[in-house]
N, C-alpha and C positions, 0 to 999 in steps of 0.2 A: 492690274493686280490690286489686292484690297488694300495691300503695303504699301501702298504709294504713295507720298507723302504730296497732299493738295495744294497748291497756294492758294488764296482767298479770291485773287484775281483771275483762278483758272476753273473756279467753282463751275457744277455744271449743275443744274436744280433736276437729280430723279428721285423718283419717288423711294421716299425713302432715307436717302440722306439729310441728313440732318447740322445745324452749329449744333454741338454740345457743349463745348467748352468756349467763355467766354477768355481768349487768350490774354491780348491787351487790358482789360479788367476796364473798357470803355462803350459798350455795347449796352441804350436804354433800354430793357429786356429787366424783364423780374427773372432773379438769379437766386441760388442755394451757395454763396460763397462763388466759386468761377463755372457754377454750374447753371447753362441757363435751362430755367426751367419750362418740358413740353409737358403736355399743355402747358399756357397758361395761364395760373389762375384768374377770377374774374373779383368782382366788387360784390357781386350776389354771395349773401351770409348760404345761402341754401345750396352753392356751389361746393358738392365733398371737396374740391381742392381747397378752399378757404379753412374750412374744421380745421381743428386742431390736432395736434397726432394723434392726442389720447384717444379722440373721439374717433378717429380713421383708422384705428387700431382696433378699439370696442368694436367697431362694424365691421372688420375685417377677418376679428377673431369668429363674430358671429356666422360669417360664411365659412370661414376656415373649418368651423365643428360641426355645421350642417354636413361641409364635405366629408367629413371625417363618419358623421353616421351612414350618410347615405351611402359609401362607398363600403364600411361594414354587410348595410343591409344587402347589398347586390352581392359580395364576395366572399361570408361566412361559410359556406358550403362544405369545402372542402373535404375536413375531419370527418364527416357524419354520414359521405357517399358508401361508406361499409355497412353500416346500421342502416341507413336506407334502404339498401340494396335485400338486408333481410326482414325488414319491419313493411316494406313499402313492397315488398316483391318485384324488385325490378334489376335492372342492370346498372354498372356503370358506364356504360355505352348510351343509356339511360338519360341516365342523370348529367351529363357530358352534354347531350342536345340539351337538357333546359337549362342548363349554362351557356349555350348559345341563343337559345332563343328570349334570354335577357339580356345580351350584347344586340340583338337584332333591334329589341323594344328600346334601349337604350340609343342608337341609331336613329330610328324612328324618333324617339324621344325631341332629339336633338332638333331635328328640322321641325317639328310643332313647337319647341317650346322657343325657339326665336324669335319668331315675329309675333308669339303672345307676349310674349315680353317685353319685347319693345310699342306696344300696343296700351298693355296694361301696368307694368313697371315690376322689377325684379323683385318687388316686395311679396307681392301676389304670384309669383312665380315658386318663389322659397317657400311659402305656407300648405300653396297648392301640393308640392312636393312633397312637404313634410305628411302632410293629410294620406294623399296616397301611398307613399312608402307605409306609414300606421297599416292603413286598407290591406296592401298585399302579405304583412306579416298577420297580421289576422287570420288571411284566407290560409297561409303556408302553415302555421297553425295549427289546421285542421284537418291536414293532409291525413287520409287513411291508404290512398293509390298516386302513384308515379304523376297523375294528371296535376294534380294539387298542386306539385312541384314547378311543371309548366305555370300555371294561373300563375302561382306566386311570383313566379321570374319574369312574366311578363308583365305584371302589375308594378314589380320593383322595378323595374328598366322605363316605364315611361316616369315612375317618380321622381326617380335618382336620375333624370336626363338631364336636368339643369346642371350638375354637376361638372357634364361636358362639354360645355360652353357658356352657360351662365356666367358662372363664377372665375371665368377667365375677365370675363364683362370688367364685373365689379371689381374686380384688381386694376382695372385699368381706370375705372374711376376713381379708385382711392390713391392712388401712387401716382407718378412722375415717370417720365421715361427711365431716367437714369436708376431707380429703383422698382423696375418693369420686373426684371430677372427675380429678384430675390420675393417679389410678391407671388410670380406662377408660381415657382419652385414652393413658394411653402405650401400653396396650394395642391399643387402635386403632392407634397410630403401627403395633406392629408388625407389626397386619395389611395395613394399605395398606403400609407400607414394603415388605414381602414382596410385595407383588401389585407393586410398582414396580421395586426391585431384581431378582426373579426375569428380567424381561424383558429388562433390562440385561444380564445377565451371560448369560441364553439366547442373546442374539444374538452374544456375541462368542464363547462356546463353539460354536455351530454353523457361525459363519466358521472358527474357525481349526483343529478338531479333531472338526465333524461332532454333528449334532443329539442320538445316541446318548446322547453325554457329560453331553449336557445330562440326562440319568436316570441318567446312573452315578458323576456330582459328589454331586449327591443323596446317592443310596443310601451312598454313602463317609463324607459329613458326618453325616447323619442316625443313621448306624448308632452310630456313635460317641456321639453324643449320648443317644442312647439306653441305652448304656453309663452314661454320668453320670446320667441319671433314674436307673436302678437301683439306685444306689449312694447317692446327694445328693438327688433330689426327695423329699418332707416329705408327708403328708397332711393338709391346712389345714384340714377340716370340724371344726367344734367347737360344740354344743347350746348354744345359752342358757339360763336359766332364769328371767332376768331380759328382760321384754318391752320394748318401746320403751312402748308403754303407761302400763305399769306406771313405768316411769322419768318421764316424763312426770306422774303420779299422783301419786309422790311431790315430783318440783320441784315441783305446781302446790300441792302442801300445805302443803309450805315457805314457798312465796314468802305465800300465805295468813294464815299464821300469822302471820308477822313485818308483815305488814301490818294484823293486828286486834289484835295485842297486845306488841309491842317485848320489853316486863318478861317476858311469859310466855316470850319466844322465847327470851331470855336465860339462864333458868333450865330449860329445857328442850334446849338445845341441847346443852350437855354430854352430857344423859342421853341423847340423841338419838346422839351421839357414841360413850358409849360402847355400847351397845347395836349400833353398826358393827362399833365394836371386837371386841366377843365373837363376835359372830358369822363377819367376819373369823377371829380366832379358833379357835372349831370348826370351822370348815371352811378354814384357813389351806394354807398351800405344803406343811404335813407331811401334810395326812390326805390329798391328792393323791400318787401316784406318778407320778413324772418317766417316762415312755418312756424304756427302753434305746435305744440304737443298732438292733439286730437287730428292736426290737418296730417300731420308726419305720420299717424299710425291710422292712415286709411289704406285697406286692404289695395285699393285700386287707385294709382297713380299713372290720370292722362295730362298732367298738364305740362309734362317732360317729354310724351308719346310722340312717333312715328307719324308724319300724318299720311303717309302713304298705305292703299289697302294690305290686307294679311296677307294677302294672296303674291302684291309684290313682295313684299320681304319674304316670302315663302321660297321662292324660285330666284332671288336674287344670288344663294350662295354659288349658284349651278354657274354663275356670269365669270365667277374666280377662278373656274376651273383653267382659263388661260393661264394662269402666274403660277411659274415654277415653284415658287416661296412655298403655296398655298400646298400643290403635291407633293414637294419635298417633305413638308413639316408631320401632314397627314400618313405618309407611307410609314415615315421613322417613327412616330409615336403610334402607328398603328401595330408595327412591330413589338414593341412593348406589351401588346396585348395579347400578341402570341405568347412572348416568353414567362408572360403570368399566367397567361392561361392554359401552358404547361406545367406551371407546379402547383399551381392549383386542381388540375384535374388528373396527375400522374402521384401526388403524395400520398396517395392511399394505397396505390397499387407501390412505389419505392418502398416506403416508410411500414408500413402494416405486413410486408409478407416478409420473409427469410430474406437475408438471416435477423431484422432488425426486430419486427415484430411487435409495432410500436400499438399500444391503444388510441382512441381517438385524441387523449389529450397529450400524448406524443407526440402524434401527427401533427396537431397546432401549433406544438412548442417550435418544432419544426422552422416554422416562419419569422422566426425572432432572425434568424440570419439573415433574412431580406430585409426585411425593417430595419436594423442597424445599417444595412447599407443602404437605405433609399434615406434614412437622416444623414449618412455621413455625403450621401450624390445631394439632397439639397441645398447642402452647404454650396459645394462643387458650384453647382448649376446654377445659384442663385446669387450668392453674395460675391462669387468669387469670377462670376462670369459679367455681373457688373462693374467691378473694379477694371477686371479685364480691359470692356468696352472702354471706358472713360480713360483710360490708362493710354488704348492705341489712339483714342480721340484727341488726346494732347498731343501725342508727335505726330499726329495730321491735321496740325495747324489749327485742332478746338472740330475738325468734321469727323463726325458720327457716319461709320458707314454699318449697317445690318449685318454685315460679313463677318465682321470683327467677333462676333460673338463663337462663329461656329471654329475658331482656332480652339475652343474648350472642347471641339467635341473627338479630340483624337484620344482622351483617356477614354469615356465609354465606350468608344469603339474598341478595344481593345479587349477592356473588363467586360463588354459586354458576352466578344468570343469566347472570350477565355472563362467565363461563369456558367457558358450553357455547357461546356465538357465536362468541368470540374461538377456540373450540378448531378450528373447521371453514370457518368465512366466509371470513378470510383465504386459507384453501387454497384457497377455491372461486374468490377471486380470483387464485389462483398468485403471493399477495403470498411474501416469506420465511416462512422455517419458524420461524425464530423467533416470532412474533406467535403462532404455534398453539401452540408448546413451553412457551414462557415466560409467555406470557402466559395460555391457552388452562387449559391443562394446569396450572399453575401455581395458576391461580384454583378450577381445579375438587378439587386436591391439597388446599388449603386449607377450602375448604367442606369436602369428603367427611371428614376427621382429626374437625375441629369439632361440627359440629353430627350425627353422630352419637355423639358422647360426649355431650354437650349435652344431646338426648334420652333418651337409655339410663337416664343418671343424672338426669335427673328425674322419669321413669317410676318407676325403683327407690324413687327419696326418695318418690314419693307413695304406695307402698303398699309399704314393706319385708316386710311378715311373707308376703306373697306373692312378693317379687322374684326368687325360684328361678321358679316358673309363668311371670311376668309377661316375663324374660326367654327363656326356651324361647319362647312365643308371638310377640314383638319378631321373634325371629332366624327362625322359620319363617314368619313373614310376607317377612322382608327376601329370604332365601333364594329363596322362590316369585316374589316380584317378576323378582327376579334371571332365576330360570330364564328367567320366562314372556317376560322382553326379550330376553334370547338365544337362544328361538327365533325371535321376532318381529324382529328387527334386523335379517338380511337378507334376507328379504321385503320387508319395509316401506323398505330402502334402494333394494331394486333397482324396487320399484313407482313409486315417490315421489321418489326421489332423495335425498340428503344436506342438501341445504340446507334443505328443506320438514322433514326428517325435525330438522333442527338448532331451526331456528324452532318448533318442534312440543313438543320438549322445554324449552325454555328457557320457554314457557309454562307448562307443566307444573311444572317446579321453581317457579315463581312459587307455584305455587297451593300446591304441597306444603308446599314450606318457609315461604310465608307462612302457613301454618295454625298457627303459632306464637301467632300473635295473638290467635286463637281461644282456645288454651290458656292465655293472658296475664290474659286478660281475664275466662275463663268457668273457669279448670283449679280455683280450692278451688271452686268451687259444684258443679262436677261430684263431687269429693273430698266434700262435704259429702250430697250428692245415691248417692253410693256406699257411703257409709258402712254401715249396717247391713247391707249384703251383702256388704261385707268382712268387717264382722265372722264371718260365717258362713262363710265361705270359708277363713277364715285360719285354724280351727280345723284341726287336723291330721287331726281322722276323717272334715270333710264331702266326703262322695263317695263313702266306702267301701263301692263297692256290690261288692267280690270279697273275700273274705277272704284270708288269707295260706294 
């Protein structure tokens, strides 16, 4: 059981577990106070762990608002599927597939934009991004027929693809284990915030100055912003050489030592010490060169790169598909994309007919209820599911196990049920709109922030030397869900009706998100159970079946 309280001497090394807490306050390890820190940082100035906060902030905000647009530009739609419907001559049935078919390209997205990535460096990934999101509002722009619609979604789904796993990356390059959580989580804020706000401000640019604007606001902000990555975005990738492992190797030596012989530890600790030292030392802040200015703003950064071909890192994610971590984390966050991609594609047909009868910029205002709840689940998910961790890590003798985390995921599972009812039932009863906004929208805001951070970052924590693969595979799973409900939702509303199709998912979420429990009770014996095939995996040549 996860609650199991470890002794040091009964330690077992799976992947995954971790010291996190340095208990005795005697363990040579660069620490944050009793917190030892994973990674660890290195003596290279151009290592993100060494920057300073402010600067790990400045670069992290810079991702955080990329995510925030490009999660706008893919999920504005909403409000405007009415006036489409008569401007564009088409359906909502329509308009519903090129909402899938930018979850598809999004999907897609994901598995190209990995291993350019790590190829050419996430700086050149984020610009590339920005470029094309510009490109597909342009073309959406100009939309006179239903096809325009498609182009655009698919043009915005391969730009905004880094979003769903990029920028997982670069949290993990700018943070520390122990502040893993609270870095997805905000990350997540800004992609549901984006997929919330978008609709908001969609609907009241298309009441008061015509749907157009709503792609030419875009294209004005974005461009600009783009402007700043050129100049200000940093390239986070930076090689270890030091494994978690290996870090791992050395605390369990330590703590060994000092438990078979006090006196020897004593007299050896010093030497142990300075043997840091020199080595420190040799390879100190001077045999490092700091990046100029001009070196740090080159579009393409290989001297971080992958040296394995594209083609391995391509089909490497497919290797993960063994680890429960990886399917659990993907199924539950892909769920997510269902229940956004229900109120995103049903708020025109709730919200705009009887008895409510809302315009388009109703319909946007609509979304403040998820939003308020995906800021109130980030908190949840993020700062509060860290403290968690480190919290059960101390009364398990300073060990970190992946587990620990998913004890936070028994509120979303609940809110999540209880939001998909409250989002629709009340309508079906023509109660106020309130009970569906506030409450409805609200509950389900909170869930979706949550317990997909929740999962990501325990997925991550259970197999780090793979979490580049593990998340590419997570996000093409959630992606495909995605799609596959947004063709399926108006079919299945207009066969079945709403209420059958509401009760039908809130079943669903039951089983998905309580699959927690599963991972609660069984996720290190699976981890113990995967072991020697991660180890094989995690090596950097298994798979190379194409050369460079």
């Amino acid at each position: 059981m996860v609650n199991q309280v470890v002794e040091n001497n009964d330690y077992e090394m799976v992947p995954g577990t971790v010291h996190l807490i340095d208990i005795n306050g005697n363990l040579d390890v660069q620490k944050n106070g009793d917190i030892i820190l994973q990674p660890q940082p290195t003596n290279n100035p151009n290592d993100p762990l060494t920057w300073s906060k402010s600067k790990r902030l400045i670069q992290f905000s810079l991702v955080w608002i990329w995510g925030l647009f490009v999660a706008v530009a893919i999920n504005w739609v909403g409000p405007v599927f009415g006036v489409w419907e008569k401007d564009l001559k088409t359906t909502i049935g329509d308009l519903s597939n090129a909402v899938a078919v930018g979850f598809l390209f999004l999907g897609v997205g994901v598995l190209l934009v990995q291993p350019t990535t790590l190829k050419l460096g996430k700086r050149f990934i984020y610009i590339a991004g920005s470029i094309f999101t510009i490109i597909s509002l342009a073309v959406g722009s100009q939309a006179t027929e239903v096809g325009s619609i498609f182009a655009f979604k698919a043009l915005v789904g391969l730009g905004a693809s880094p979003c769903d796993s990029v920028v997982e990356l670069s949290a993990t390059d700018l943070f520390f284990q122990h502040e893993r959580s609270t870095a997805i989580s905000s990350l997540i804020l800004a992609l549901y915030a984006g997929s919330f706000v978008g609709p908001i401000i969609a609907g009241y640019i298309t009441d008061s100055i015509g749907w157009k604007w709503c792609f030419y606001v875009q294209i004005i902000i974005y461009s600009t912003f783009l402007i700043i990555q050129i100049f200000f975005q940093q390239e986070t990738t930076f090689r270890r050489s030091l494994s978690d492992e290996t870090l791992e190797e050395e605390i369990l030596q330590q703590i060994k030592s000092t438990e078979i012989n006090n006196e020897k530890q004593i007299i050896s600790e010093p030497l142990a010490k300075e043997i840091v030292d020199e080595e420190s030392g040799s390879s100190s802040i001077e045999s490092y060169k700091k990046k100029t200015y001009f070196q740090k703003m080159n579009i393409i950064h290989t001297d971080q790169n992958d040296s394995r071909s594209w083609l391995c890192i391509f089909y490497r994610p497919f290797f993960v598909l063994y680890y429960p971590a990886f399917i659990f984390g993907g199924i539950v966050y892909g769920s997510q994309m269902m229940w956004l991609s229900l109120t995103s594609t049903t708020q025109t047909l709730i919200y705009g007919a009887e008895p409510y009868n809302f315009s388009a910029n109703g319909i946007g205002l609509t979304n403040l209820g998820c939003l308020v709840g995906s800021i109130l689940g980030t908190f949840y998910g993020g700062k509060f599911v860290d403290w968690l961790s480190i919290r059960l890590a101390k009364k398990n003798n300073g060990i970190l196990e992946p587990e620990y985390r998913l004890w936070a995921m028994i509120i979303p599972t609940i809110l999540n049920a209880g939001g998909l009812l409250a989002y629709y039932l009340p309508c079906a009863n023509k109660a106020s709109w309130a009970f569906s906004v506030v409450l409805g929208q609200g509950a389900l805001g909170f869930a979706m922030s949550s317990s997909g951070s929740i999962c990501i970052t325990y997925a991550i924590d259970s197999y780090p030397k793979v979490a580049s693969e593990g998340i590419v595979l997570m996000l093409f799973i959630r992606n495909m869900m995605g799609m596959g409900f947004s063709y399926a939702i108006s079919p299945w509303i207009n066969r079945n009706g709403l209420v059958v199709v509401t009760w039908l998912m809130f079943m669903l979420s039951i089983i998905i998100n309580g699959s927690f429990i599963v991972m609660l009770v069984f996720g290190k014996r699976f981890r113990r159970w995967t072991a020697a095939h991660y180890e094989k995996v995690s090596e950097p040549r298994y798979g190379e079946f194409f050369k460079r």
